[in-house]
Steps between C-alpha positions, in 0.01 A plus 500: 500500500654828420473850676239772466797737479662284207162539259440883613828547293564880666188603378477830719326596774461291837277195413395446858362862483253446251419170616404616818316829350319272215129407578445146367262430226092369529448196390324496163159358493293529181345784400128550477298410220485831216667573216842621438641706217805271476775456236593158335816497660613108385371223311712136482421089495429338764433124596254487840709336784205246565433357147758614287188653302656795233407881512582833453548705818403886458616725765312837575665767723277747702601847308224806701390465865522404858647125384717664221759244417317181636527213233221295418552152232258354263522147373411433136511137521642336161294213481170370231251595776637800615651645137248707397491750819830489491533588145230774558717663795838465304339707189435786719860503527577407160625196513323358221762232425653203719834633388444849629474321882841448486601861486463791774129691459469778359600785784256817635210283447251639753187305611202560716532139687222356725600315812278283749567331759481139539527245788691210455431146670781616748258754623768767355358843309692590203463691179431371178487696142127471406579671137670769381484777193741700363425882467795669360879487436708721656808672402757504769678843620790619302797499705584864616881411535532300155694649290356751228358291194478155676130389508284472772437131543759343709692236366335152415165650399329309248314656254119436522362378216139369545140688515292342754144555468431622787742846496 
């Protein structure tokens, strides 16, 4: 086991201090049933840990409001039965091709996502993604200390290149 000091690396100030002066975090619990305006943060292949049954996990990240950076998941299970939600959801995103699961979502996608809350047989609350719509693409802030003539989108944006109907 190695030392606290050894991993702090001389990073300034007395660690002890803020230690002692930092309030620890609430636990999170989930958050109550509403909507969220929420961007598509992530989108990648999954395999549930029970079954082994494929899907697409889509990640939505609280963007306005009191729970503003909370993170909520939706499951678009790849499977006959479950295909054509799951091809319904992934459209709104416009992934209209198996190929295009394999590569990052398009980015500023924001959503208006509704979130219950459901009890499992554990007796445990927590939030599910009851559906989701997109309402608009964003355009990020330009960088005020890039230099003159860069453009504004940082590095790794993607272009978007679909029309969903519902924008």
């Amino acid at each position: 086991m190695g030392k606290l000091s050894d991993i702090l690396n001389g990073s300034g100030g007395n660690f002890d201090d803020e230690w002692n002066s930092t309030e620890a975090a609430a636990e999170f619990g989930p958050v109550p049933r509403n909507e969220y305006v929420c961007y598509a943060t992530n989108g990648e292949l999954e395999s549930s840990r029970s079954k082994g049954t494929p899907g697409y996990k889509i990640e939505f990240t609280v963007i306005e409001g009191d729970f503003k950076g909370r993170k909520f998941w939706l499951d678009c299970w790849l499977t006959s039965a479950a295909l054509p939600q799951s091809k319904r959801d992934l459209k709104k995103l416009g992934v209209n091709s198996p190929e295009q699961m394999e590569r990052p979502l398009p980015r500023w996608l924001r959503c208006k996502v509704t979130v219950v809350l459901l009890k499992d047989d554990d007796r445990i609350e927590r939030n599910k993604v009851r559906s989701f719509e997109v309402v608009g693409i964003d355009k990020p802030e330009a960088d005020p200390f890039a230099p003159k003539g860069d453009a504004a989108e940082p590095d790794g944006d993607v272009e978007i290149t679909f029309h969903p109907d519902s924008l």
